[in-house]
N, C-alpha and C positions, 0 to 999 in steps of 0.2 A: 195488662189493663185492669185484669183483677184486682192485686194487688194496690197498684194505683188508689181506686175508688176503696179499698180496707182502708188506707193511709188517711185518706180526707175523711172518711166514717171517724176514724180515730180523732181527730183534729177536732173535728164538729164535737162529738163526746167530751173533749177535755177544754172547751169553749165556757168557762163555769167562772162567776165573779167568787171571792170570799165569805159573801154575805148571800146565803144562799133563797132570801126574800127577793133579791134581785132578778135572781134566776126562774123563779115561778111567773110563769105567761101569765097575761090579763085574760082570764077563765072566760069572757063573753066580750060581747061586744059594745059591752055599756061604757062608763067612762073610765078613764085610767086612773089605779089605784094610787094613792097622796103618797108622795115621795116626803121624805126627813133626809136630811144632811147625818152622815154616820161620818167620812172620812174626809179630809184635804192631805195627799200629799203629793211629791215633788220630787221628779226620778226614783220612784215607789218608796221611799223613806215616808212615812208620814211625819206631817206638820198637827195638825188638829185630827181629834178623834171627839164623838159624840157617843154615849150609851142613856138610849132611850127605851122606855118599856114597846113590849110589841105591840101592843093594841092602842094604845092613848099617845104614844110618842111623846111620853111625859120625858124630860131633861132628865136623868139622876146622874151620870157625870160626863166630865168637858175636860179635854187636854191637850193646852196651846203652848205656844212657846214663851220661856218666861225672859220678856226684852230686855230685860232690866242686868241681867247675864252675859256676859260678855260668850261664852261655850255655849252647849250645848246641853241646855237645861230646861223647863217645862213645869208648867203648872199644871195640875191635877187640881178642877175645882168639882168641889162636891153639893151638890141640891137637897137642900131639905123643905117640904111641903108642909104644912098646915093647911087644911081643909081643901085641899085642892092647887092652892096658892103655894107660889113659894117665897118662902120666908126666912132662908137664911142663906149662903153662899158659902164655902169655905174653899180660898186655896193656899192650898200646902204647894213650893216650888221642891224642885229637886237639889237646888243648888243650895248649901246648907247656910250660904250668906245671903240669902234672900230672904226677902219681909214672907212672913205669913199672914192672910188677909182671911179678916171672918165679918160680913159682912150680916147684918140682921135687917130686916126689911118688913117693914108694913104695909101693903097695898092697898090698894085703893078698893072700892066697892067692887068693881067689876074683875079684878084681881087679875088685870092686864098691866095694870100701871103699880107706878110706885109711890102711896103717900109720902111717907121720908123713910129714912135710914141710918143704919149707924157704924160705922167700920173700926176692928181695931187689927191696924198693921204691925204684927210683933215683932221684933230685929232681936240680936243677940244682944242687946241688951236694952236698958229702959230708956236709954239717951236718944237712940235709933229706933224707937217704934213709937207709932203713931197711932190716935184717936181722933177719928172725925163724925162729925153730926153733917149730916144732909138735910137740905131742903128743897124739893125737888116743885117747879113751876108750871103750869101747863096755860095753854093760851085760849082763852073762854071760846073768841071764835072758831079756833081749828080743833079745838081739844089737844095740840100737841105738845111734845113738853119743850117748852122754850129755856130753863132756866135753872140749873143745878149750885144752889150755894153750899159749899163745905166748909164750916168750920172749923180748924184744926188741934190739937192740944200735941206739940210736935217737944223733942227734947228732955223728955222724961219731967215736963209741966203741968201743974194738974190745972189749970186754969186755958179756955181756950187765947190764941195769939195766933194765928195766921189764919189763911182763907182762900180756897179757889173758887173763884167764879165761873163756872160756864152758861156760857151765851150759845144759843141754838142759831143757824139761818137756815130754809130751807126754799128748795122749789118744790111744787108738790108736796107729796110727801118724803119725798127725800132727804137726806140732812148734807147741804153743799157747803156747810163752814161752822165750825165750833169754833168761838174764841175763849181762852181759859186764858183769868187775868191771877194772878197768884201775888199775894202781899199782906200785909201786918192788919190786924183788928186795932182800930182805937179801945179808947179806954173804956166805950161803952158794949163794947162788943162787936161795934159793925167793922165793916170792911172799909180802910183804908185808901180809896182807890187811889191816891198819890204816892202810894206806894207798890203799885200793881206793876208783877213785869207779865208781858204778853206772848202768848202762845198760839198761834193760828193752825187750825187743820181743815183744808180746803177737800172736799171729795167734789170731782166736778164732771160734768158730760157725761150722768146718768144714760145705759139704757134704760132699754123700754123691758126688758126680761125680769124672769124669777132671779133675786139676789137668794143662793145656796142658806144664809144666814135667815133670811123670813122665814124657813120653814120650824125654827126653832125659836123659844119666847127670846123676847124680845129685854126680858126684865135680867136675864144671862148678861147678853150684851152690855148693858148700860154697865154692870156692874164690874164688869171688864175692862170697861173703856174707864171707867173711874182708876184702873190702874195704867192704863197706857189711851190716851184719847184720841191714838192713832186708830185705833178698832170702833168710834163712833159709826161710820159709815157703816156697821154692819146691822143695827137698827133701823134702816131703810129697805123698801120693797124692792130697791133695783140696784142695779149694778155701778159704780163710779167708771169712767175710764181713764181719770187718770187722780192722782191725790198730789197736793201740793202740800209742804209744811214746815213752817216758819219757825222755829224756836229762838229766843232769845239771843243775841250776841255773844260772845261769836261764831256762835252756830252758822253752819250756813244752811240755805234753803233747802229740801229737795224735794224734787218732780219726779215720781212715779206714773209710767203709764200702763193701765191696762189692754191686754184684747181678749174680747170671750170666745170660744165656741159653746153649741147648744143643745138640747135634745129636741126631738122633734113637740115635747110638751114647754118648753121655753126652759128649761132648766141649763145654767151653768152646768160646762160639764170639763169645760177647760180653760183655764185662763194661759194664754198663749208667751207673753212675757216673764210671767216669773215662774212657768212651767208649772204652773199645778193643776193639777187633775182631782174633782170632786163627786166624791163616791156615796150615794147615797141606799138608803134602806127604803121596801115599800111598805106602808101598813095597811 
C-alpha cells in the first residue's frame, strides 16, 4: 500500500507542462492571471509557436507553416516595434524556393490598426518576387477594417500592373467571408475589375468562446493572411466551426469542420478534428 501511494506521489510530481508560467497556481483568490497563446501542435509535433516577452506579452517571433511548400517547411516571422508599435514584419521560410516576405507597416494613431503598408516578396530571382503597396479601409460606423487594396509590381516590372482586392463580411465582430478578387490595373493605375478572378474564404458558425489567436495583436494576423487569406479568421475574437473555400477553377471547393474543447476560463484548448491542442503561457 506504501509503495502504491510513493508511485502516485511520483506521478503527481512529474505532472509539470514545458512552459513552467503554466505550472505556477493563481497565488490568491482574485482573478485569473491573462493567458497568451505560446504553442499549437498536433500529436505533440508543433504546428505554430509564439515567443513573447514575459511581462507585456509583446509578439518578437511567430512560426507557422509555410503553405505554399508542398513538405515540411515553416515560416519564422520576426517583429520589429517602433515606439511601442510594430512596424515591420519579416518572414524568412525554410524551404529555400520560397518567397521571403518583409513587410513595413505604419499604424494608425492608436497603433492597433494599420494605416498602409508596403511588402517586398523576394524569390530567387527578380522575375519571381514581388512588390506591393497596400491600402487598408476601415468602416466609419464600425471602425472595422472592411477593405485591403494591393497594388502589385509582379515580374521583375518596375511599374505597378496587377492588384488584389479584399473585401471584408462580418457578423459581429467576426470575419464570416473575405472575398479576394485578383486582376490587371488599367492604364491609370486602378483596378481592373473585368479582369478580376475570385477567391472566397467563408469562416462560419462562430462560437461564443476566447479564439487562442485574440490573445495576440491582431496586426500579426493581417499580415499573414496577406500571404495565405486562409488564416483571415484568426483576426476575430471567436472561434469558426467550420471554413468553406472556393478558389478559382478548377479548384474544387473545400469544407473544413471544427469542434472545440475549453478551459474552465473559455479558452480553446483543443480542437477536436484536426487534433490540435493549444498550449498557452500566463503573464
Amino acid at each position: 500500500m506504501f509503495a502504491g501511494i510513493a508511485f502516485l506521489g511520483l506521478l503527481t510530481a512529474c505532472n509539470t507542462t514545458s512552459d513552467p508560467t503554466e505550472s505556477i497556481p493563481n497565488p490568491d483568490d482574485g482573478p485569473p492571471p491573462k493567458k497568451i497563446l505560446a504553442k499549437v501542435s498536433s500529436n505533440n509535433v508543433s504546428q505554430e509557436e509564439y515567443v513573447t516577452t514575459a511581462v507585456t506579452g509583446d509578439l518578437q517571433t511567430a512560426v507557422s507553416k509555410d503553405e505554399s511548400f508542398t513538405g515540411s517547411a515553416y515560416y519564422t516571422g520576426t517583429v520589429t516595434y517602433t515606439n511601442k508599435n510594430i512596424t515591420k514584419i519579416k518572414y524568412v521560410s525554410s524551404a529555400a524556393s520560397s518567397l521571403t516576405y518583409e513587410f513595413n507597416i505604419v499604424p494608425d494613431a492608436t497603433g492597433k490598426k494599420i494605416y498602409n503598408a508596403t511588402s517586398t516578396a523576394t524569390g530567387a530571382t527578380p522575375s519571381a518576387s514581388v512588390v506591393s503597396d497596400y491600402a487598408f479601409t476601415y468602416d466609419p460606423v464600425t471602425n472595422r477594417l472592411s477593405k485591403i487594396l494591393e497594388k502589385r509590381k509582379e515580374g521583375g516590372i518596375s511599374a505597378y500592373n496587377k492588384f488584389i482586392n479584399y473585401s471584408f463580411v462580418y457578423s459581429g465582430e467576426n470575419v464570416i467571408q473575405v472575398v479576394c478578387s485578383k486582376g490587371l490595373l488599367d492604364i491609370n493605375g486602378n483596378p481592373n475589375m473585368s479582369t478580376a478572378v475570385i477567391s472566397k474564404y467563408s469562416f462560419q458558425n462562430y462560437d461564443a468562446q476566447k479564439s487562442p489567436y485574440s490573445t495576440l495583436p491582431s496586426v500579426y494576423f493581417i499580415t499573414r493572411s496577406l500571404i495565405n487569406p486562409a488564416q483571415f479568421y484568426k483576426i476575430s475574437p471567436n472561434n469558426p466551426t467550420s471554413m468553406f473555400i472556393e478558389l478559382p477553377s478548377p479548384a474544387t471547393p473545400v469544407n473544413t469542420s471544427q469542434s472545440y474543447s475549453y478551459d474552465n476560463q473559455g479558452y480553446v484548448v483543443v480542437e477536436k478534428n484536426q487534433n490540435l491542442t493549444f498550449i498557452y503561457k500566463n503573464l
